[in-house]
C-alpha positions in Angstrom: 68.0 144.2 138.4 68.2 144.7 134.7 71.5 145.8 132.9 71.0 148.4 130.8 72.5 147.7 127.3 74.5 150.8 125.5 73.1 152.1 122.3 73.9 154.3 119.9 72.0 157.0 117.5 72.0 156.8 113.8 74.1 159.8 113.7 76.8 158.1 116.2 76.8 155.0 113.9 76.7 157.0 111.0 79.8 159.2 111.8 81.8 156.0 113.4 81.4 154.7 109.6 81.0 157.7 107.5 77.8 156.9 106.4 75.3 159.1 105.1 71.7 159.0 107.5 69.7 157.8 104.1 72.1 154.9 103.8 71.8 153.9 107.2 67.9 154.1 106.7 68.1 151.9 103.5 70.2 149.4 104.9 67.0 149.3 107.8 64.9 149.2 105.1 66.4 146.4 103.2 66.8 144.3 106.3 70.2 144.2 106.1 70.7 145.3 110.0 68.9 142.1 111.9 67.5 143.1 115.5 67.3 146.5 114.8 65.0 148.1 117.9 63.5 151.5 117.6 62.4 153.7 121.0 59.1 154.9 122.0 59.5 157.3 119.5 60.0 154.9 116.4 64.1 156.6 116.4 66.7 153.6 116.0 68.9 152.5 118.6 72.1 150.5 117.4 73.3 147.6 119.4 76.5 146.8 119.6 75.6 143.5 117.4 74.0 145.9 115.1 77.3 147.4 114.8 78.4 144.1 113.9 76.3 144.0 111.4 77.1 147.2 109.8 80.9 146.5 109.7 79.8 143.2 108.1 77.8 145.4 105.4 80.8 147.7 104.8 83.4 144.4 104.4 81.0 142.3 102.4 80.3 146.1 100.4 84.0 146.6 99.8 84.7 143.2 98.6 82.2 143.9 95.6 79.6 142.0 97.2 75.7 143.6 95.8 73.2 144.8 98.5 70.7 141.4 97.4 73.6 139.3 98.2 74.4 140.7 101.4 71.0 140.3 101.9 70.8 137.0 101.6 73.9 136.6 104.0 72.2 138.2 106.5 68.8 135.9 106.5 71.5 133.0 106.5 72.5 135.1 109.7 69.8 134.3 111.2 68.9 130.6 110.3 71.9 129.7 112.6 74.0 126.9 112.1 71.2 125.7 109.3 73.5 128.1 107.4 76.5 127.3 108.2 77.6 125.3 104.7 76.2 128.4 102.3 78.0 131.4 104.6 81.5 129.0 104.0 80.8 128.3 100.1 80.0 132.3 99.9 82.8 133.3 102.1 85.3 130.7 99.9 84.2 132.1 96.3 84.3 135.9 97.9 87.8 135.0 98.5 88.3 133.9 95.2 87.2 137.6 93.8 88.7 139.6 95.9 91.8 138.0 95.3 91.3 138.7 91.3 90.2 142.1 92.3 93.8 142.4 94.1 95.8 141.2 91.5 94.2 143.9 88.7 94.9 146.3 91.3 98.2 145.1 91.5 98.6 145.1 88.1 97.7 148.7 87.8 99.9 149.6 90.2 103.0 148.4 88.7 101.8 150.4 85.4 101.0 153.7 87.6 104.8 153.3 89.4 106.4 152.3 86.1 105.0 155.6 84.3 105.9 157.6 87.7 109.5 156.6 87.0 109.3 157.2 83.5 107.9 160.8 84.1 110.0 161.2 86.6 112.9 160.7 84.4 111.5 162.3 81.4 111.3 165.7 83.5 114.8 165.6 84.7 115.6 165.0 80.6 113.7 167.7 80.0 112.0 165.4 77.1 111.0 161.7 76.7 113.1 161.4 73.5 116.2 159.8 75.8 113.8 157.5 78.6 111.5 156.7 76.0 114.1 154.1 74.4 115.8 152.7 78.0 112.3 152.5 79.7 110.7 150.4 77.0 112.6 147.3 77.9 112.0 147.8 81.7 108.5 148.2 81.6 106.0 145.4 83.8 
């Protein structure tokens, strides 16, 4: 007896990500989402390893990563442990980036706090004539 396998609709996957349908459909498209059945009917059915995929998309998105490079994960995807060396090198030197990427963000943060406390200050003065002077030698 065969086990049925759960799928999902494009509109399930696309609400459990907050996707739009026509990003979905481009991702298809692209070949971004190996395996990718369709029905009788030509509708897509998600797997729960197209899922995978998809989460892959958005981390790989997030991180700064463009669509032809996540492309070109995904085909390594595929070529198995042929593969294996490139994915690590490209996982390695996304590390690298996202790690610059989180110390700018750092470093704007500190600037947004410091100017919260200065405000913060300056409205409780009632001018910035007083916290203008202190502040200057605390700032980040």
């Amino acid at each position: 007896m065969q086990e049925m396998m759960t799928t999902y609709s494009i509109g399930e996957v696309a609400e459990k990500f907050g996707l739009s349908l026509p990003t979905i459909r481009y991702y298809d498209k692209e070949g971004l989402i190996p395996n990718l059945n369709k029905n009788e009917a030509g509708v897509r059915r998600f797997t729960d390893d197209n899922i995978g995929s998809l989460q892959m998309i958005e981390c790989l998105k997030n991180a700064g990563m463009p669509i032809r490079d996540i492309k070109q994960f995904m085909q390594w995807t595929l070529e198995g442990d042929a593969s294996l060396e490139k994915r690590y090198q490209m996982f390695q030197e996304l590390r690298v980036s996202v790690m610059k990427q989180m110390e700018a963000m750092q470093n704007t943060l500190n600037t947004i706090d410091f100017k919260c406390k200065y405000y913060g200050q300056a409205k409780v003065d009632g001018t910035e004539k007083y916290v203008k002077n202190e502040m200057h030698l605390d700032r980040p």
